[in-house]
C-alpha positions in Angstrom: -51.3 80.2 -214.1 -53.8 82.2 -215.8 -53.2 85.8 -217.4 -55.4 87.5 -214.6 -53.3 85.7 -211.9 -50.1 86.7 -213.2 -51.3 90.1 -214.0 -52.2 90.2 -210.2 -48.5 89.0 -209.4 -47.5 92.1 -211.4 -49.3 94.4 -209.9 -48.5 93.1 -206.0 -44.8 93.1 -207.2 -45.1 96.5 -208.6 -46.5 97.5 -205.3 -43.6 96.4 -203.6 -41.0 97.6 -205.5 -42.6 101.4 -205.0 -42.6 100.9 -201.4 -38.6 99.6 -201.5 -37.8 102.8 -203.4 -39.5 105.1 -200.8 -37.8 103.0 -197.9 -34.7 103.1 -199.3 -34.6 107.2 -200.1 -36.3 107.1 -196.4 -33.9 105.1 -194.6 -30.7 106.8 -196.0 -32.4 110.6 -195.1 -33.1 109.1 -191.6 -29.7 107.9 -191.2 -28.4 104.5 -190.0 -29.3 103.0 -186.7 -31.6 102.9 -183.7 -34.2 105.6 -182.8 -33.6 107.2 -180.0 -30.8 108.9 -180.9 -28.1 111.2 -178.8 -27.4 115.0 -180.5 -23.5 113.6 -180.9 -24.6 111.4 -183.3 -26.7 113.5 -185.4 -25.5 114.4 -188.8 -25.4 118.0 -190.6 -27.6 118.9 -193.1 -24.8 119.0 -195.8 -24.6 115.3 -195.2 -27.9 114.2 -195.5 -28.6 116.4 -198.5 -25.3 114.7 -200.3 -26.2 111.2 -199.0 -29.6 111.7 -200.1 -29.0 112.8 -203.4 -27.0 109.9 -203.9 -29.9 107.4 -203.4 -32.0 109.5 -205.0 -31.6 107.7 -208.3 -31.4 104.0 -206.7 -34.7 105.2 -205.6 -36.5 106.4 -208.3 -35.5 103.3 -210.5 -36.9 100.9 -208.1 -40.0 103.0 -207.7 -40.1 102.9 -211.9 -39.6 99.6 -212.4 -42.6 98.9 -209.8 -44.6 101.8 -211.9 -43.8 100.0 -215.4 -44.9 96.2 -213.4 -48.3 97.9 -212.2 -48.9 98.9 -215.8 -47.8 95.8 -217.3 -49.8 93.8 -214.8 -52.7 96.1 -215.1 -53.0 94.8 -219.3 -52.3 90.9 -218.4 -55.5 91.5 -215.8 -57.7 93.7 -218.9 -57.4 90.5 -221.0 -56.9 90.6 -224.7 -60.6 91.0 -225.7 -61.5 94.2 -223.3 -61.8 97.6 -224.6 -60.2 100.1 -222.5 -62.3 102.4 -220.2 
Protein backbone atom coordinates (compact mmCIF):
# COMPACT_ATOMS: atom_id res chain seq x y z
CA UNK A 1 0.00 0.00 0.00
CA UNK A 2 1.12 3.40 -0.66
CA UNK A 3 1.71 6.26 2.06
CA UNK A 4 -1.46 8.23 0.65
CA UNK A 5 -3.62 4.99 1.00
CA UNK A 6 -2.71 4.35 4.38
CA UNK A 7 -2.80 7.92 5.31
CA UNK A 8 -6.48 7.67 4.00
CA UNK A 9 -7.01 4.44 6.28
CA UNK A 10 -5.93 6.73 9.12
CA UNK A 11 -7.96 9.24 8.63
CA UNK A 12 -11.35 6.96 7.89
CA UNK A 13 -10.27 5.14 11.19
CA UNK A 14 -9.88 8.33 12.99
CA UNK A 15 -13.29 9.16 11.85
CA UNK A 16 -14.65 6.30 13.30
CA UNK A 17 -13.20 6.22 16.41
CA UNK A 18 -14.72 10.00 17.07
CA UNK A 19 -18.07 8.83 16.25
CA UNK A 20 -17.60 5.61 18.81
CA UNK A 21 -16.68 8.09 21.56
CA UNK A 22 -19.83 10.32 20.92
CA UNK A 23 -22.06 7.11 20.70
CA UNK A 24 -20.78 5.71 23.59
CA UNK A 25 -21.15 9.10 25.92
CA UNK A 26 -24.61 9.18 23.87
CA UNK A 27 -25.84 5.88 24.57
CA UNK A 28 -25.00 5.67 28.33
CA UNK A 29 -26.93 9.48 28.73
CA UNK A 30 -29.87 7.93 26.82
CA UNK A 31 -29.98 4.98 28.94
CA UNK A 32 -30.21 1.22 27.98
CA UNK A 33 -32.91 -0.15 25.88
CA UNK A 34 -35.78 0.43 23.42
CA UNK A 35 -37.32 3.83 22.57
CA UNK A 36 -40.53 4.16 23.44
CA UNK A 37 -40.15 4.16 26.83
CA UNK A 38 -42.83 3.98 29.96
CA UNK A 39 -42.29 7.00 32.84
CA UNK A 40 -41.60 3.82 35.38
CA UNK A 41 -38.63 3.17 33.64
CA UNK A 42 -37.21 6.49 33.49
CA UNK A 43 -34.13 7.29 35.51
CA UNK A 44 -33.38 10.56 37.80
CA UNK A 45 -31.24 12.96 36.84
CA UNK A 46 -28.67 12.15 39.68
CA UNK A 47 -28.24 8.92 37.83
CA UNK A 48 -27.58 9.98 34.51
CA UNK A 49 -25.33 12.70 35.62
CA UNK A 50 -23.22 9.98 37.72
CA UNK A 51 -23.44 7.36 34.90
CA UNK A 52 -22.51 9.94 32.50
CA UNK A 53 -19.62 11.19 34.14
CA UNK A 54 -18.40 7.81 34.36
CA UNK A 55 -18.13 7.37 30.57
CA UNK A 56 -17.11 10.60 30.16
CA UNK A 57 -13.49 9.57 30.10
CA UNK A 58 -14.02 6.18 28.01
CA UNK A 59 -15.28 8.76 25.76
CA UNK A 60 -13.08 11.36 25.36
CA UNK A 61 -10.12 8.79 24.88
CA UNK A 62 -11.70 7.13 22.09
CA UNK A 63 -12.59 10.44 20.55
CA UNK A 64 -8.56 11.40 21.08
CA UNK A 65 -7.18 8.54 19.81
CA UNK A 66 -9.38 9.12 16.60
CA UNK A 67 -8.18 12.99 16.75
CA UNK A 68 -4.28 11.93 17.06
CA UNK A 69 -5.22 9.07 13.80
CA UNK A 70 -6.71 12.07 11.69
CA UNK A 71 -3.49 13.93 12.31
CA UNK A 72 -1.32 11.17 11.86
CA UNK A 73 -3.07 10.17 8.67
CA UNK A 74 -3.41 13.69 7.55
CA UNK A 75 1.01 13.76 7.31
CA UNK A 76 1.24 10.10 5.65
CA UNK A 77 -1.37 11.77 2.95
CA UNK A 78 0.98 15.39 2.80
CA UNK A 79 3.89 13.18 1.70
CA UNK A 80 7.44 13.82 2.77
CA UNK A 81 8.35 16.40 0.07
CA UNK A 82 5.13 18.89 0.61
CA UNK A 83 5.49 22.07 2.48
CA UNK A 84 2.78 22.69 4.73
CA UNK A 85 -0.03 25.24 3.90
Amino acid sequence: MTRRRIGLALILLGLLGIVWGVLHVAEVANGPGPWPRRFEDQRGYDQVKRDLHRSLFGGCVRAGLGCVLIAVGGRLRRGQGEAPR
